[in-house]
C-alpha positions in Angstrom: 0.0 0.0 0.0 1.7 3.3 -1.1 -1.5 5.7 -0.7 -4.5 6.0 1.7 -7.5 8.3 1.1 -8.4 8.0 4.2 -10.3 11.7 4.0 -11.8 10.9 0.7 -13.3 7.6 2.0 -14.2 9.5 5.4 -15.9 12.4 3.7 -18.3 9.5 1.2 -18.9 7.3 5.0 -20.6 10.6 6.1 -22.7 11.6 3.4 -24.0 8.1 3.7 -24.3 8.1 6.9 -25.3 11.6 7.8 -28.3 11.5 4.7 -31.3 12.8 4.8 -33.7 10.3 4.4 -34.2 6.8 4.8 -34.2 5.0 8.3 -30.8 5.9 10.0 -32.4 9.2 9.4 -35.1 8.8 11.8 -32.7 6.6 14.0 -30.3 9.7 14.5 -33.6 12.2 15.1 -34.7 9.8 18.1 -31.4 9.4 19.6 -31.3 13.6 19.5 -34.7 13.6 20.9 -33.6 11.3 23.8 -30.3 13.0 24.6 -31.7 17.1 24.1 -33.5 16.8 28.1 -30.5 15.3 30.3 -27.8 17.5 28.3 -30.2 20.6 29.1 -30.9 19.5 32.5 -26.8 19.3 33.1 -26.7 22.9 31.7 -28.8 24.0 33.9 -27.6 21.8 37.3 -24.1 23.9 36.2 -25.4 26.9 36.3 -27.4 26.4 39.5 -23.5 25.4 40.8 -22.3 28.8 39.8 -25.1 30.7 41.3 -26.4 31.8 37.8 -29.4 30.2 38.6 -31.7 29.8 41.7 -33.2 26.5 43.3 -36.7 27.6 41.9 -35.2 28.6 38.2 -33.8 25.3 38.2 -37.2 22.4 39.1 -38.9 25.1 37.2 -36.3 23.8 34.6 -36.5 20.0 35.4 -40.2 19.9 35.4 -40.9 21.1 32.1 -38.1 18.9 31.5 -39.9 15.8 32.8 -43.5 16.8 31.8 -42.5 18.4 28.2 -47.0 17.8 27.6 -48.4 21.0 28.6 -51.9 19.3 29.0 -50.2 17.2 31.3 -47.4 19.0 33.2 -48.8 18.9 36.9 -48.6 22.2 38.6 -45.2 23.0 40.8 -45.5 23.4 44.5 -49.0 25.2 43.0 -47.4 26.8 39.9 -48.6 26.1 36.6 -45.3 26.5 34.3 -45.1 26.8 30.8 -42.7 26.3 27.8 -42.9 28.5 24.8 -40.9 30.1 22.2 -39.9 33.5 22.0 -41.8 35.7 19.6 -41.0 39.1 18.8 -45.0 41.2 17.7 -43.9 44.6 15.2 -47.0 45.8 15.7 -50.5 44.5 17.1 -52.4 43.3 14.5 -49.0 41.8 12.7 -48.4 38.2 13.0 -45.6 37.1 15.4 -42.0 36.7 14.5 -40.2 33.4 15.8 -37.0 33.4 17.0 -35.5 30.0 16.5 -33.7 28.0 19.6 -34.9 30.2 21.8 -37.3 29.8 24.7 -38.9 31.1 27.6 -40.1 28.7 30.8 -42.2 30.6 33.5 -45.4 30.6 35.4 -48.6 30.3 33.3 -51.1 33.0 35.3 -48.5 35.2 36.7 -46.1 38.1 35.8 -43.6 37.2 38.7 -40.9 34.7 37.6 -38.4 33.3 37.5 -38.6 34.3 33.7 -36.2 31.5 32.3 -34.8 32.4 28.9 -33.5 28.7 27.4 -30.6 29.7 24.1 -30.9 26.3 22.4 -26.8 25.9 21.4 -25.4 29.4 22.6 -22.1 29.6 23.6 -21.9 31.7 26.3 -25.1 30.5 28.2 -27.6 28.4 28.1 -30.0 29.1 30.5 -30.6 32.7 31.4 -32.9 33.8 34.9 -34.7 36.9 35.0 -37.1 37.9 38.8 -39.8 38.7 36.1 -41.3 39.2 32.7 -40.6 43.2 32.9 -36.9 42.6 33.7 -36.4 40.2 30.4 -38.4 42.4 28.0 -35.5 45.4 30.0 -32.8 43.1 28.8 -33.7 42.6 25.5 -34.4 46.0 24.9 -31.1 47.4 26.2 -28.6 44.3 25.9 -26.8 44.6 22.4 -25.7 41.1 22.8 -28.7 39.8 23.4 -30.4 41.2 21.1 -27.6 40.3 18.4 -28.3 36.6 19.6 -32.2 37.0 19.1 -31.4 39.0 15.1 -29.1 36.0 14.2 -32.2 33.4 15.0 -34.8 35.5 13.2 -35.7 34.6 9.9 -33.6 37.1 7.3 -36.5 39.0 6.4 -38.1 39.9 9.8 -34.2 40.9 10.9 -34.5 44.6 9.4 -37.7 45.1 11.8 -35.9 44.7 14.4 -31.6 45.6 13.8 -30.5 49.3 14.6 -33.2 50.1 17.5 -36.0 47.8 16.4 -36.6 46.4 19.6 -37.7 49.7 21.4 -39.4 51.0 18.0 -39.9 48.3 15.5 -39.2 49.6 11.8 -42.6 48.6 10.2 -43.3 50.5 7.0 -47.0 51.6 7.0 -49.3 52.9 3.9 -52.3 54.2 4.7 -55.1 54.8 2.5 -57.4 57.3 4.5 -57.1 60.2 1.8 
């Protein structure tokens, strides 16, 4: 043997491997499925560690965790919690903007928190507490980092409402026809 394409051979093994339909397919989507709860639930056991997160932040955490059914997630020491996604409204009568990978877990019925802000593959956290729903929407309005994380999982089009001050004053563009 004189030559070895190992990387050429490696590269091919993937693309079969790593395709996008077939059985394996739906093999590798379970096996994600299974491991997406205990590597969040580590995430957020870390950051309860380093006092990043509080006692209550965190089972609010594991119980959505271990009840992801919202029809049957039993209420928490009284507290109904809820999982949902953050969506950004322009305006009220527009349709809401999604921002991918991002979500917020809090109590159903009330504005006190924890506010839990979940970044789906962030580097710099993962889980992010806020005492309430006032002090996240504060964040997000003021926090440049934040709200470059939220721009970068918006869909390209809705971006531009929301870049260069859009999240104090979305930039809608509005024709009215009461001449």
């Amino acid at each position: 043997m004189r030559k070895i394409n190992i990387g050429g051979k490696y590269r091919t093994l993937l693309k079969q491997k790593l395709h996008n339909s077939g059985r394996e397919r739906v093999g590798r989507c379970a096996l994600f499925y299974k491991q997406l709860p205990p590597h969040a639930l580590e995430a957020a056991f870390r950051a309860k560690l380093e006092h990043t997160l509080s006692d209550k932040a965190y089972n609010f955490i594991k119980h959505v965790l271990d009840m992801p059914d919202a029809v049957a997630r039993e209420p928490l020491n009284g507290t109904l919690i809820s999982i949902r996604q953050v969506k950004l409204l322009a305006s009220p009568d527009s349709e809401p903007d999604l921002v991918k990978g991002m979500y917020l877990i809090a109590p159903v019925s009330s504005s006190d928190g924890p506010f839990i802000l979940w970044t789906l593959y962030a580097q710099d956290f993962t889980f992010k507490e806020y005492t309430n729903e006032a002090s996240f929407l504060i964040d997000l309005r003021s926090r440049e980092t934040l709200q470059q994380r939220v721009l970068k999982r918006l869909d390209p089009p809705n971006r531009k409402k929301y870049d260069n001050g859009g999240f104090n004053e979305p930039h809608i563009i509005y024709i009215g026809l009461d001449f």
